[in-house]
C-alpha positions in Angstrom: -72.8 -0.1 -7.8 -70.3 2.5 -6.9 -70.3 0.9 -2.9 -69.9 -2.5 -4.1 -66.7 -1.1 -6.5 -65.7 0.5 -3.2 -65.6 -2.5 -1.5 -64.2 -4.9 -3.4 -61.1 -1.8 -4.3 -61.1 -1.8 -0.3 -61.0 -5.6 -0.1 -58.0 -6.0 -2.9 -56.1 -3.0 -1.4 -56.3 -2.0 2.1 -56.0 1.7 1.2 -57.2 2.6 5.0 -54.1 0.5 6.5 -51.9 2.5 4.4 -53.7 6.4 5.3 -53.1 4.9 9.0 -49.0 4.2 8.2 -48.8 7.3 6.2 -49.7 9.5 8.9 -48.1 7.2 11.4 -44.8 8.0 9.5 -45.2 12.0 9.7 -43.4 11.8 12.7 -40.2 9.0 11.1 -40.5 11.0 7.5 -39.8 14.8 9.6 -36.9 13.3 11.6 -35.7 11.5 7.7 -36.0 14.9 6.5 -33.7 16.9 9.4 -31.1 14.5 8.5 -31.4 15.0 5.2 -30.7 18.5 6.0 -28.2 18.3 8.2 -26.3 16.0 5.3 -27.2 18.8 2.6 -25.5 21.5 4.8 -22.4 19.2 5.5 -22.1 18.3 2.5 -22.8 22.0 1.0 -19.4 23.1 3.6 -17.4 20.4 2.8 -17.5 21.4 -1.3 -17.3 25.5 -0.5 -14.0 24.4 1.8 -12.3 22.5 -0.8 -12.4 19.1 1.5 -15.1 16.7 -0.5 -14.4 13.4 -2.2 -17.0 14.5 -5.0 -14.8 17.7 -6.6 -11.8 15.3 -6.3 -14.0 12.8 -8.9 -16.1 15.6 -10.4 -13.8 18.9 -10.3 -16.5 21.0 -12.1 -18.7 20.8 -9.7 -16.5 22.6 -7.3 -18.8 25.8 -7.1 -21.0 24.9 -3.9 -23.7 27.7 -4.8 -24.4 26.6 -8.0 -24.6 23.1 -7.4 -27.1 22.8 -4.2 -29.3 20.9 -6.0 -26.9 18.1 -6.6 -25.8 18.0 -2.8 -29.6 17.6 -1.9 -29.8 14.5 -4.2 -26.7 13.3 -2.3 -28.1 14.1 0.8 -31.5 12.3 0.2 -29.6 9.5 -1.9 -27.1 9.1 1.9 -30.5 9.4 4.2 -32.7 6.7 2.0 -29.8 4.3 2.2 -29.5 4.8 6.3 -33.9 4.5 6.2 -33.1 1.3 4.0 -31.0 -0.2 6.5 -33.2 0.8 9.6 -36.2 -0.5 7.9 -34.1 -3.7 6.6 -33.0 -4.5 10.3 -36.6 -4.2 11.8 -37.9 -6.2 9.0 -35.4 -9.2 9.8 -35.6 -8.9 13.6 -39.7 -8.9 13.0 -39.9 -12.1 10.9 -37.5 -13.5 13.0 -38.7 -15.7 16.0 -38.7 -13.1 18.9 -36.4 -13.5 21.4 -37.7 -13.9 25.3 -34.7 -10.7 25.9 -36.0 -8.1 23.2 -37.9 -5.4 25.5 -40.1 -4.5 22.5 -43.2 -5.6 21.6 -43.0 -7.7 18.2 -46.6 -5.6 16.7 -44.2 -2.2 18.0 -41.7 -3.4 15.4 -43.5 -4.4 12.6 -45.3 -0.7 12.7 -42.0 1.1 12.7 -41.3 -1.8 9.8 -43.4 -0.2 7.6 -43.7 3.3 8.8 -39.8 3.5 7.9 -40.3 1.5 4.5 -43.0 4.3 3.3 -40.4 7.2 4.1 -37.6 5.1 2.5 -40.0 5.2 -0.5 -39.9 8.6 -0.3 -36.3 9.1 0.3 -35.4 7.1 -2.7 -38.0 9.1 -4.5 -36.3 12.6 -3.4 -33.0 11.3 -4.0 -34.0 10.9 -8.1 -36.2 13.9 -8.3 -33.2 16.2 -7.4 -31.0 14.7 -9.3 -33.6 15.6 -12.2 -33.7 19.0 -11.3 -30.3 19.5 -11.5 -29.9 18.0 -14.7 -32.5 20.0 -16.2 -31.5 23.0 -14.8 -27.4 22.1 -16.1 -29.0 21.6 -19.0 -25.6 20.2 -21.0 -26.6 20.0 -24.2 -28.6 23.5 -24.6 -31.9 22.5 -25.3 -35.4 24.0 -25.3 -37.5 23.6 -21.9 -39.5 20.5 -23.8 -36.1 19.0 -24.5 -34.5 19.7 -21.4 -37.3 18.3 -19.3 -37.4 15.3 -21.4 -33.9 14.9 -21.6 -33.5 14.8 -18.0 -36.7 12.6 -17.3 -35.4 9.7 -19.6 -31.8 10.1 -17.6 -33.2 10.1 -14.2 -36.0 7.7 -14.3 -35.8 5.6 -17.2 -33.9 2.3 -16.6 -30.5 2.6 -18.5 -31.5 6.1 -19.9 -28.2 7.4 -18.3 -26.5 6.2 -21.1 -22.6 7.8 -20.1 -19.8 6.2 -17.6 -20.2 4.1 -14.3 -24.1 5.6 -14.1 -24.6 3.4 -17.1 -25.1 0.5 -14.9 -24.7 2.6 -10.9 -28.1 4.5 -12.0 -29.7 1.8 -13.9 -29.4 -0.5 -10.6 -30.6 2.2 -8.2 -33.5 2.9 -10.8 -34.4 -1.2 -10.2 -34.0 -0.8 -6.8 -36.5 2.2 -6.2 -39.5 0.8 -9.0 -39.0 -2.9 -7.2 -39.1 -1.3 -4.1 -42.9 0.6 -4.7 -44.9 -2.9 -5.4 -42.2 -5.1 -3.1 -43.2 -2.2 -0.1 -46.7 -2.0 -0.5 -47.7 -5.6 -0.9 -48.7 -5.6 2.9 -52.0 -3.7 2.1 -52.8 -6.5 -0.4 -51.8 -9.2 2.1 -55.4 -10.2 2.5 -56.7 -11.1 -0.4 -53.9 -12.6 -1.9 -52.8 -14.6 1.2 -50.0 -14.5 4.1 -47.8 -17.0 2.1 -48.3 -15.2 -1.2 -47.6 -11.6 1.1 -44.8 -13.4 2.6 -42.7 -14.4 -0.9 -43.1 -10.5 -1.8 -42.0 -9.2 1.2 -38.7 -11.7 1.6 -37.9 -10.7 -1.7 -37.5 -7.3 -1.0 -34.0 -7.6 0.6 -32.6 -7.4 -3.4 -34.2 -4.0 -3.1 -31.3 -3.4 -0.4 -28.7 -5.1 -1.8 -29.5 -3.2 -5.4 -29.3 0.2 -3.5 -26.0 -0.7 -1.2 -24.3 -1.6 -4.5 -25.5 1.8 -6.2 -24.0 3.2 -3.6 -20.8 1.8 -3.4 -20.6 2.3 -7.3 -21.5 5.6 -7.7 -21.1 7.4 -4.5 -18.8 10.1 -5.3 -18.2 10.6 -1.2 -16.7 7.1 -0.7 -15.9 6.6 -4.1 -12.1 6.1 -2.8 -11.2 3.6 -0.9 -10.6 4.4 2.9 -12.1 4.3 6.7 -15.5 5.9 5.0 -16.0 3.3 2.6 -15.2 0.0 5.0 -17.5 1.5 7.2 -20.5 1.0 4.8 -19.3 -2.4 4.0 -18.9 -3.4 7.9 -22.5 -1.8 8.4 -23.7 -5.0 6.0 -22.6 -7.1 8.9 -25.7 -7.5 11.1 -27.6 -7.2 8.3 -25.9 -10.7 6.9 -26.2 -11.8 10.5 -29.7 -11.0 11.0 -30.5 -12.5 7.8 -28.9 -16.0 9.1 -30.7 -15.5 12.2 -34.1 -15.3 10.7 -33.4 -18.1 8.1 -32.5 -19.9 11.0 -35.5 -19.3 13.3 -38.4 -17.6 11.3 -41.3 -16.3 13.5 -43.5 -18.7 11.1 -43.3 -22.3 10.4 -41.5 -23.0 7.4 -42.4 -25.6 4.6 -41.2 -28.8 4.8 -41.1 -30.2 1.6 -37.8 -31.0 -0.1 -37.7 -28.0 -2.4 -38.0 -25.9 1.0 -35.6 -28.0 2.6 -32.9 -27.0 0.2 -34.3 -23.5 -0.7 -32.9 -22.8 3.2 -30.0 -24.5 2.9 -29.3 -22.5 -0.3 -30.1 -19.3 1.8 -28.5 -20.3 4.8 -25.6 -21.1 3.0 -25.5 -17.5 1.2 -26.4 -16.0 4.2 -22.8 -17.5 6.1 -20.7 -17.0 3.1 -21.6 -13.0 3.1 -20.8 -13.0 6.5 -17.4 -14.3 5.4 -16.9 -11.9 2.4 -17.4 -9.2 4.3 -15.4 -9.7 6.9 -12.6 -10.4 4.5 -13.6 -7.5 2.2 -12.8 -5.7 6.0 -9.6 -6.8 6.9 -8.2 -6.8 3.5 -9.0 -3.5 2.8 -9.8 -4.4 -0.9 -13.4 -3.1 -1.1 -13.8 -1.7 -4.4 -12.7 1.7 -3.9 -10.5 3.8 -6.6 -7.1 4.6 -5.3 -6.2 8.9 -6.2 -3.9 8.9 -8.6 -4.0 5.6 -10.0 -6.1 4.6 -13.0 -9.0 2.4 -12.1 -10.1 -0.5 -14.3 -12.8 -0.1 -16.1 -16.4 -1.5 -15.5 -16.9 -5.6 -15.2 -20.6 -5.4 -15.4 -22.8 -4.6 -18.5 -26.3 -3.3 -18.7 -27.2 -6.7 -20.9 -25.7 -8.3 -17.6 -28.7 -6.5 -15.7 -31.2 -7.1 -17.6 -30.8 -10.6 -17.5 -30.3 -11.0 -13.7 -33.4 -8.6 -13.3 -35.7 -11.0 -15.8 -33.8 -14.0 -14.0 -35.0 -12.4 -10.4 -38.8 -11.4 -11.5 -39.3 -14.9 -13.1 -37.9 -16.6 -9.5 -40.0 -14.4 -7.6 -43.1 -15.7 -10.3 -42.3 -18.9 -9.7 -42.0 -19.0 -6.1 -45.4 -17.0 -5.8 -47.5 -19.4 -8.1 -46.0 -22.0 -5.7 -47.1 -19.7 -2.8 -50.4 -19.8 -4.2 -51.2 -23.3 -5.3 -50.0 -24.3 -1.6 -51.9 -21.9 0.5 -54.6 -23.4 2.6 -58.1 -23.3 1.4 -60.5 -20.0 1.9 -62.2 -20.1 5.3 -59.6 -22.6 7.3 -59.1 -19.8 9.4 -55.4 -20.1 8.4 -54.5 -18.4 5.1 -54.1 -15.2 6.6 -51.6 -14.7 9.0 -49.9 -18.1 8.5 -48.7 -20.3 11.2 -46.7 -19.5 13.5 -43.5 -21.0 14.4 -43.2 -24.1 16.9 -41.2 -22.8 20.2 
């Protein structure tokens, strides 16, 4: 009995795939983690020498000793974004249809794909563990260690438990981004035995992981939180993103449907996918990105948590929908092709 629960946990979850990526990763996750580093000590200079963005926002957290675990949650907050992008790009240029040029093999990309999703994973994990410890240790509000350690739980990883300024909504995205981005990630390993097209619907959907974390970012992060060469950098580096995103809904490696809901779901995307292109080129040149100018009052948040909420429900019941679809339509058991899915016409 205990084999035959074995297998069938083996055949709904490839849990030997994912021991394979894991320890593929070691070598991705250690180079993740000497950046991390080197940002912690950067950062760590740059508040002891008076010169950061974040004591300019946040003056009380000017003393650069006591404060080290806040600049390692920045620092893994700054490397899980760059893992998010890498991981992102290789993603797009995989399920895109490979070009005769590109010198590397498309099964090559694909295993960095997911080697650099599990240590983004853990990045994003790092980044709200340390900012857990340093609430707890700051302890605001005096409380007992049961208190404290509750307290700062509910703040760091509950959904809208940050209940205080722009985190209201800046930590309550980048929450949705890291608990979406644990099933969205992993789906692979359950790609056979719920199906290539099923797989494939999961895995597209995870760019609103991204866009979630690039918009906590810009939000919340205190080192580009005024507007300036730092922060237009961050919204240039969206650029090939957007284009790569066009490109693949352009030429996907696999054949896409050809119904007339499919026929307008890529114009929709298509569409989307050019007009980003254009908004953040203009956001570029105009220079009006977002930031908060010194000196000058900012205006006060636009978006509510209710507003959240709703587009979170309104994303998880498209995502339903498109699955079931996914599901009804995928070919029957045995065809030989409701595994890897068909690949694209040349």
């Amino acid at each position: 009995m205990t084999g035959v629960r074995k297998t069938r946990r083996t055949r709904w979850f490839d849990v030997a795939a994912l021991g394979r990526d894991i320890r593929a990763a070691a070598l991705d996750a250690t180079v993740a983690l000497v950046i991390t580093l080197a940002l912690f000590v950067w950062f760590y200079q740059r508040v002891a020498s008076g010169s950061s963005p974040t004591i300019q926002v946040m003056p009380f957290l000017a003393d650069a000793d006591e404060y080290r675990m806040y600049w390692l949650c920045q620092a893994f907050g700054w490397s899980a974004l760059l893992w998010a992008w890498i991981t992102v790009m290789l993603g797009l240029i995989r399920s895109s249809r490979r070009p005769a040029w590109l010198p590397v093999a498309t099964v090559r990309i694909e295993k960095w794909h997911r080697t650099t999703s599990l240590t983004t994973i853990a990045l994003m994990f790092g980044h709200a563990f340390w900012f857990f410890a340093e609430t707890v240790r700051y302890n605001e509000d005096g409380l007992g260690w049961g208190g404290r350690l509750w307290s700062a739980f509910v703040e760091a990883f509950v959904p809208g438990g940050y209940a205080s300024g722009t985190g209201r909504i800046a930590i309550l995205i980048g929450l949705l981004a890291f608990y979406l981005s644990i099933p969205l990630g992993l789906a692979f390993y359950t790609r056979r035995s719920i199906g290539g097209r099923v797989w494939r619907v999961l895995h597209g959907s995870i760019i609103v992981v991204y866009v979630l974390s690039v918009w906590h970012t810009l939000l919340y992060g205190t080192n580009l939180w005024y507007d300036g060469w730092f922060r237009t950098t961050v919204w240039l580096l969206q650029l090939p993103v957007a284009a790569l995103l066009l490109v693949r809904l352009l030429a996907p490696a696999y054949r896409p449907g050809s119904s007339r809901l499919d026929l307008i779901g890529r114009v929709v995307g298509r569409s989307a996918a050019a007009a980003t292109i254009v908004v953040l080129l203009a956001v570029a040149i105009s220079g009006r990105d977002g930031g908060r100018t010194p000196g000058v009052e900012g205006a006060g948040l636009n978006v509510t948590q209710a507003m959240v909420w709703i587009g979170f429900a309104v994303f998880l019941v498209t995502v339903a929908a498109a699955v079931y679809r996914a599901w009804r339509l995928a070919p029957a058991p045995g065809s030989g092709r409701e595994e890897a899915g068909i690949p694209a016409r040349p």
